[in-house]
Phi, psi and omega in degrees: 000086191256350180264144170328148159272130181238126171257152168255161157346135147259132181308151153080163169318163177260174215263132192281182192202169192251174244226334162260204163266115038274128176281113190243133151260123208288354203176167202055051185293120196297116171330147169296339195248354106355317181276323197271008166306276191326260190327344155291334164304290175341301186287349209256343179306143194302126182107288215318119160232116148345133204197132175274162189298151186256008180224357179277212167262155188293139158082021152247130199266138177247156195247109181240124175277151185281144200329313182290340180246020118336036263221322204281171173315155168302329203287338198270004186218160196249320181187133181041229192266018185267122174267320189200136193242135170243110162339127187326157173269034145296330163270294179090342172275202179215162179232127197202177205227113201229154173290134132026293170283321161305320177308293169341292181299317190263015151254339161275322153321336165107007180279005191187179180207177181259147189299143164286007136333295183318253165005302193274009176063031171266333206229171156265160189285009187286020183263129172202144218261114173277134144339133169293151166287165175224016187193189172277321205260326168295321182294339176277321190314292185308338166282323184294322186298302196299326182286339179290331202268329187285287172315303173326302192287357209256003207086351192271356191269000000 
């Protein structure tokens, strides 16, 4: 995925969170079969293998590229090859490591926030808490964000 991603608004306010660590979202939560959409993709992506996270929370699954499909910047992985994590599904959201300007486009459109880390310059600012999908048209939006978040780690961005 090497062309910009153009986001659109995301409708309605955004869903609160909490302000420290665990970075959580607390409402608008992503259906569960939703969730298990998005991670049936995911996993499926080139390079990818399932890991539960080494920096998440119990019960967060992480999307880790395999050594050879590592291709992107220190900024594009959170720990060791992990690029991106999906929160238990009591949450629903995701924590993803997006290039810079994409980060940008997706807090201002309303689809995501920066890990609050991100926020103190403890972490770098590609971190950033995606929003959970709520619907069939958020879930393609958030696939587009995570494949995007893939390419980054993978180099291709």
């Amino acid at each position: 995925m090497t062309e910009p991603l153009e986001l659109p608004v995301r409708p309605g306010p955004r869903p609160h969170t909490t302000a420290t660590n665990p970075h959580v979202q607390l409402d608008q939560n992503a259906p569960p079969e939703l969730q298990d959409r998005l991670f049936e993709r995911a996993r499926d992506l080139s390079g990818v293998r399932v890991e539960p996270s080494m920096i998440s929370v119990p019960g967060a699954r992480a999307f880790v590229l395999a050594e050879e499909a590592a291709g992107g910047p220190a900024e594009a992985f959170m720990i060791g090859r992990e690029f991106a994590h999906l929160h238990p599904a009591s949450d629903g959201s995701l924590h993803m490591m997006l290039p810079q300007d994409l980060a940008r486009v997706a807090e201002l459109q309303g689809w995501g926030e920066p890990h609050p880390l991100a926020r103190l310059g403890l972490i770098p600012p590609t971190a950033m808490m995606v929003y959970g999908p709520r619907d069939e048209g958020e879930l393609e939006i958030v696939w587009d964000i995570l494949r995007a978040s893939h390419a980054f780690a993978a180099g291709a961005s």
